[in-house]
C-alpha positions as CSV (number, residue, x, y, z in Angstrom):
1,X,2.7,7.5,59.2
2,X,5.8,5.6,58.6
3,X,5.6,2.5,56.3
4,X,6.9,0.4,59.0
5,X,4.1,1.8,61.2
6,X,1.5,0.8,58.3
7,X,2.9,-2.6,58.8
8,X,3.0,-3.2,62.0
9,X,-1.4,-1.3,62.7
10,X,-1.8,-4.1,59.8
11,X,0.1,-6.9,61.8
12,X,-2.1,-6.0,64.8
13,X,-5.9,-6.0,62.5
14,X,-4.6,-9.0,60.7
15,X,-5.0,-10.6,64.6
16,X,-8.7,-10.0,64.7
17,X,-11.3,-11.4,63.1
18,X,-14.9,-9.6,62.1
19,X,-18.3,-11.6,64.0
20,X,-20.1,-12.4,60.9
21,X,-22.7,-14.6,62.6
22,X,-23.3,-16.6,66.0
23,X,-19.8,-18.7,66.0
24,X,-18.8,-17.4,62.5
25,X,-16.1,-15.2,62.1
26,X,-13.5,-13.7,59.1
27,X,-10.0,-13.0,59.4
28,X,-8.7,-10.3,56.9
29,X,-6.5,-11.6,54.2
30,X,-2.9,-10.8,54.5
31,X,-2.5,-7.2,53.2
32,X,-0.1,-7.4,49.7
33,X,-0.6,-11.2,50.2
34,X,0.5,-13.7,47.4
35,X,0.4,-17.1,47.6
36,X,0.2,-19.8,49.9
37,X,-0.8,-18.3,53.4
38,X,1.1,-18.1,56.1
39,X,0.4,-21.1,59.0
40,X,1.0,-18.5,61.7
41,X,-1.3,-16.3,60.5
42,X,-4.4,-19.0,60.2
43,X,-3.6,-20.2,63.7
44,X,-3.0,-17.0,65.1
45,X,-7.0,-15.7,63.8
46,X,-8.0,-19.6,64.2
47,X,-7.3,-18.7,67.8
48,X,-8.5,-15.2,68.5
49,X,-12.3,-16.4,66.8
50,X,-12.2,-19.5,69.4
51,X,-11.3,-16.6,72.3
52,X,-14.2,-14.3,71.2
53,X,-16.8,-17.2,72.0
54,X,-15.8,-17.4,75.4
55,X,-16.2,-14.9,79.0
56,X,-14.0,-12.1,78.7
57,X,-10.5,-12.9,81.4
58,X,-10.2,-16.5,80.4
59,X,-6.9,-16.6,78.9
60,X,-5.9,-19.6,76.3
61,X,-3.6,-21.9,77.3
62,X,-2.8,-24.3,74.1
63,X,-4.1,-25.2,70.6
64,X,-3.5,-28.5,68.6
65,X,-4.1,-27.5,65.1
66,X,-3.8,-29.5,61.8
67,X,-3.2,-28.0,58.0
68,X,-5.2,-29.8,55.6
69,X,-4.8,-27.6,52.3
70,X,-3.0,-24.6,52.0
71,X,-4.8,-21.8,52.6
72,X,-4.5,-18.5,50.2
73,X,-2.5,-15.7,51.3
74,X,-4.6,-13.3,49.4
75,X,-8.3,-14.2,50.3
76,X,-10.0,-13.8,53.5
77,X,-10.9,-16.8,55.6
78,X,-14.1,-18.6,57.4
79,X,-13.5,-19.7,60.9
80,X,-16.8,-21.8,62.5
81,X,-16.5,-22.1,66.4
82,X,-18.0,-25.2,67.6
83,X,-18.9,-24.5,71.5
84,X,-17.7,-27.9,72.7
85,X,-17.4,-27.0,76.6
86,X,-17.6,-24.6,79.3
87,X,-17.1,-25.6,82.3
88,X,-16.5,-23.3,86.0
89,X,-12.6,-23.1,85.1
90,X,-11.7,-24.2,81.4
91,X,-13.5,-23.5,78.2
92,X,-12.7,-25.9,75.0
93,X,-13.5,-24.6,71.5
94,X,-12.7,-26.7,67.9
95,X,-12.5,-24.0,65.0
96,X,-12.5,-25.1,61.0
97,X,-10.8,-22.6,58.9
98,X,-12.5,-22.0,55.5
99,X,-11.3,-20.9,52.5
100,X,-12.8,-21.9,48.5
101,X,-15.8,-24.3,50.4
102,X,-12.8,-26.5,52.3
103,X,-11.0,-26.5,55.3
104,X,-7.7,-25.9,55.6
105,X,-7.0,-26.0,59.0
106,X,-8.6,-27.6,62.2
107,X,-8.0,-26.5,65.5
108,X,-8.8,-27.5,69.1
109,X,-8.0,-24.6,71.9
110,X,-9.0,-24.3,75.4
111,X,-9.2,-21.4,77.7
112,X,-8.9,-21.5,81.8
113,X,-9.8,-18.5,84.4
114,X,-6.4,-17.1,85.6
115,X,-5.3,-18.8,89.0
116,X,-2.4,-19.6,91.1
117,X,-0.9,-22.9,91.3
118,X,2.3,-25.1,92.0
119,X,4.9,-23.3,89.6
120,X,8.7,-25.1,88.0
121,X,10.0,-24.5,84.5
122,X,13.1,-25.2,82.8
123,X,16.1,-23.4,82.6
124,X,16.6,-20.8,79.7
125,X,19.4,-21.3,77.6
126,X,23.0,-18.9,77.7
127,X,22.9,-17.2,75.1
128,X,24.2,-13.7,73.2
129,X,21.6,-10.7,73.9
130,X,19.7,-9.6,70.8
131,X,21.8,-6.2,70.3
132,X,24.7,-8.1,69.8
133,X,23.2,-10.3,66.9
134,X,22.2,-9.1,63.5
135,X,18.5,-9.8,61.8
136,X,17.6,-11.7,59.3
137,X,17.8,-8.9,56.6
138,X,21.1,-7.4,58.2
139,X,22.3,-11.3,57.4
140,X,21.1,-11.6,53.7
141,X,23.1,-8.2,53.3
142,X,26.3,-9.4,55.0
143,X,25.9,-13.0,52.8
144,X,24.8,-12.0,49.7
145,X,26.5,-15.0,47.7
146,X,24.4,-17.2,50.0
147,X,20.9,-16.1,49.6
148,X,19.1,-17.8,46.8
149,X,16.9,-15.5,44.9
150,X,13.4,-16.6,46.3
151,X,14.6,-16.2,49.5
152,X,16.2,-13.0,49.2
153,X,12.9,-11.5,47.7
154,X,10.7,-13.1,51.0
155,X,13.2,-11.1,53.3
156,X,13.2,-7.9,51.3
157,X,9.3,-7.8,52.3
158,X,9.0,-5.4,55.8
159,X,7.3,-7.8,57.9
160,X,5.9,-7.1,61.8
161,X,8.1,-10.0,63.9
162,X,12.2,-9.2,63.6
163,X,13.9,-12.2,64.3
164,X,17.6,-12.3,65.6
165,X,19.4,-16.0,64.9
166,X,21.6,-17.2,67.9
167,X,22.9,-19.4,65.5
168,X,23.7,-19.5,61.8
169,X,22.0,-22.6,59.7
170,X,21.2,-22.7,56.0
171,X,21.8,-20.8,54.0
172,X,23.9,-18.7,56.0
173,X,26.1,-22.4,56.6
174,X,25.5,-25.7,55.7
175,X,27.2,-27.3,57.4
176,X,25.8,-30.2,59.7
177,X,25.0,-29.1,62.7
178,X,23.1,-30.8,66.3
179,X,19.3,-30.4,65.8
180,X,19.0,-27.4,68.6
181,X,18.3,-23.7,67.6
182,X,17.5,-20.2,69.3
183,X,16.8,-16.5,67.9
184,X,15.2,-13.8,69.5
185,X,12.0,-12.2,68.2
186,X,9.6,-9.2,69.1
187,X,6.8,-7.2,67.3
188,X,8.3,-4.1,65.4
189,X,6.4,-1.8,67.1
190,X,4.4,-1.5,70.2
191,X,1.3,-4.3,71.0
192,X,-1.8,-3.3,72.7
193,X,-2.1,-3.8,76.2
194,X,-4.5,-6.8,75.9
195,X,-3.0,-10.1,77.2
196,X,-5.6,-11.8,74.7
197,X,-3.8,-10.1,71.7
198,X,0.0,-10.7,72.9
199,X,-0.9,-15.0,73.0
200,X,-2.5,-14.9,70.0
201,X,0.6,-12.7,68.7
202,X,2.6,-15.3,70.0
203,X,1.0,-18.3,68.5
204,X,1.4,-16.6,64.9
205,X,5.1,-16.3,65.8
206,X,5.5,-19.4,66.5
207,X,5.3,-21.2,63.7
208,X,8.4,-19.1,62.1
209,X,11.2,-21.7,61.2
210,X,10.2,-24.3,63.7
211,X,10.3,-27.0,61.4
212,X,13.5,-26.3,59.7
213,X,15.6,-27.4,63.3
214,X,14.8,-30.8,61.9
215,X,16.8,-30.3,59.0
216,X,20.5,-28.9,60.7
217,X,21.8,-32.4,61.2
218,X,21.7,-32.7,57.7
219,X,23.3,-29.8,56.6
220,X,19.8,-28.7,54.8
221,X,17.5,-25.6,54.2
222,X,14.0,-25.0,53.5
223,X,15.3,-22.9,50.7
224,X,17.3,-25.2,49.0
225,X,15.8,-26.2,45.8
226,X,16.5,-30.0,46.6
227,X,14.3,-30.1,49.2
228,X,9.8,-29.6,49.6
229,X,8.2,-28.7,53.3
230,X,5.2,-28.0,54.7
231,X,3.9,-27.5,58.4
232,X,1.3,-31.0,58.8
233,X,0.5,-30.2,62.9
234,X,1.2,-27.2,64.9
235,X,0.7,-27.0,69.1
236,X,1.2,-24.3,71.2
237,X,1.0,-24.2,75.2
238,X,0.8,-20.6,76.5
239,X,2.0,-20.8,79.9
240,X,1.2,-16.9,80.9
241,X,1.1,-13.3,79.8
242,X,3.7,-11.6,77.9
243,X,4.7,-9.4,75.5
244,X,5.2,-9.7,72.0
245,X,6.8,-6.0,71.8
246,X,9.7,-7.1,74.3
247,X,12.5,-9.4,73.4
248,X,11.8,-12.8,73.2
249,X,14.1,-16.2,73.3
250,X,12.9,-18.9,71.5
251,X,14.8,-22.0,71.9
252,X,13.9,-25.5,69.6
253,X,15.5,-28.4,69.2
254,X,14.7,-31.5,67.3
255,X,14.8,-34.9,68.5
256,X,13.6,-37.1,65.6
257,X,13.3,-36.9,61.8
258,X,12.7,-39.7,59.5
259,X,10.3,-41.2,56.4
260,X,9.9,-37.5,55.0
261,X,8.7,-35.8,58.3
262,X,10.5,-34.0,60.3
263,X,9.5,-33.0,64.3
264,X,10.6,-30.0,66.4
265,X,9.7,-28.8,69.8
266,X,10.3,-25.1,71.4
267,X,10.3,-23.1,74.4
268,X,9.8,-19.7,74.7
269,X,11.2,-17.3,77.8
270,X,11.0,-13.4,78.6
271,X,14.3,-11.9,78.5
272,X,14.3,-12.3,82.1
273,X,14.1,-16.1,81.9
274,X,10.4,-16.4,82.6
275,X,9.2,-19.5,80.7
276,X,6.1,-18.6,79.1
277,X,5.3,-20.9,76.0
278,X,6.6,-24.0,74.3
279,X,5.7,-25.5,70.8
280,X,5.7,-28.3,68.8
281,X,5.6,-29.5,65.4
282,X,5.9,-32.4,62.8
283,X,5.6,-31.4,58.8
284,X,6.4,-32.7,55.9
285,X,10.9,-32.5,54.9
286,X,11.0,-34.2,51.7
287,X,14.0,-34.6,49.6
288,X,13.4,-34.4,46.0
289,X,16.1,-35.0,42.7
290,X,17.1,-31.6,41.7
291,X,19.2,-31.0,38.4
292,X,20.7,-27.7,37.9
293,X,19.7,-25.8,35.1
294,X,22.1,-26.0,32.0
């Protein structure tokens, strides 16, 4: 087995969680893990231990979630399912994540049988196709004076979602740019066939560099040792199935940012244009003095 294959069968556990008890559940801490935890990865198991207290077919359709503390990348964590309602078409489940004693995260999801309805979406944007775009580690190679060191050493690490930028922001370019943003992404290797898994997939995705569109009108990056972020509230709306192992385009923009916060919204579509997700978040984009070291 390939080390990117060991990856990837980890990505894939790292979305379940173990039944430890009647509406108590652990998700696995991130294999190699250290540090603060990923918000992606808390949602994403947040999610699948809210789906495994309800019938079998219902598919989740969005999450509100709030980080309280940040949760440690190298510990397991405690998700308690409250049971709030289930009703003929829609189930609705609040989840606490656990870690140390305290929550770090609280969640409210809800789940509807699959039916047909009155169908519109927006239009996906016109942009390049992934093979003409390089990844992220393709771009710290073909930047190297750009890439500060702590960056450098957080894409060195293989991880299971590639990501293609449409467009280059910091640290790639600095420059001040409008607040709207795309990049492709898909799973490095092939997703079971489970709907269930492929959403919840999705919603760990989602939360990769959402935040940061905020910060392109001012010609600023997450990296840049001026400024402090953090993800405050996280929302995903899942719209209908995918697949996490196919090319997908996701689209943010940014329409407001101000007293330290900074809010983004996205969309995501199938590479044939099928709308099936969009996102939004507010966190904390706080600008601090920095000196540079003598």
């Amino acid at each position: 087995m390939t080390a990117q294959n060991t990856v990837f069968d980890r990505f894939v556990q790292l979305l379940t969680v173990e039944c430890l008890d009647c509406n108590y559940y652990r998700g696995m801490a991130t294999p190699g893990g250290k540090g603060r935890a990923f918000g992606g990865q808390i949602i994403g198991q947040a999610l699948m231990a809210a789906a495994r207290t309800v019938p079998q077919g219902r598919m989740p359709h969005s999450l509100h979630a709030y980080f309280i503390r940040a949760g440690d990348s190298a510990q397991p964590v405690l998700y308690q399912v409250s049971r709030d309602r289930d009703g003929g078409s829609f189930n609705t489940r609040r989840v606490v994540a656990i870690q140390g004693g305290q929550p770090i995260l609280n969640m409210s999801s809800s789940f509807q049988i699959v039916e047909p309805g009155l169908s519109h979406q927006s239009e996906m944007p016109d942009v390049p196709p992934p093979e003409e775009l390089m990844n992220e580690q393709q771009l710290a190679e073909a930047y190297p004076d750009k890439m500060p060191e702590r960056l450098r050493h957080y894409l060195s690490v293989n991880r299971p979602i590639e990501i293609r930028p449409c467009i280059l922001r910091p640290p790639y370019d600095h420059t001040p740019k409008p607040p709207q943003y795309a990049a492709w992404i898909r799973a490095k290797g092939k997703m079971p066939d489970d709907p269930l898994i492929n959403r919840v997939g999705l919603a760990f995705a989602s939360d990769m560099g959402l935040l940061s569109v905020s910060l392109m009108p001012h010609g600023k990056g997450f990296s840049d040792p001026d400024m402090r972020s953090a993800s405050l509230d996280h929302s995903v709306w899942l719209h209908d199935d995918l697949r996490l192992d196919e090319w997908l385009l996701y689209a943010a923009d940014s329409p407001w940012a101000g007293g330290a916060r900074g809010f983004s919204r996205g969309r995501i579509f199938t590479r044939d244009g099928r709308q099936v997700a969009d996102t939004a978040q507010e966190g904390l984009v706080r600008q601090i003095g920095y000196q540079d070291p003598a």
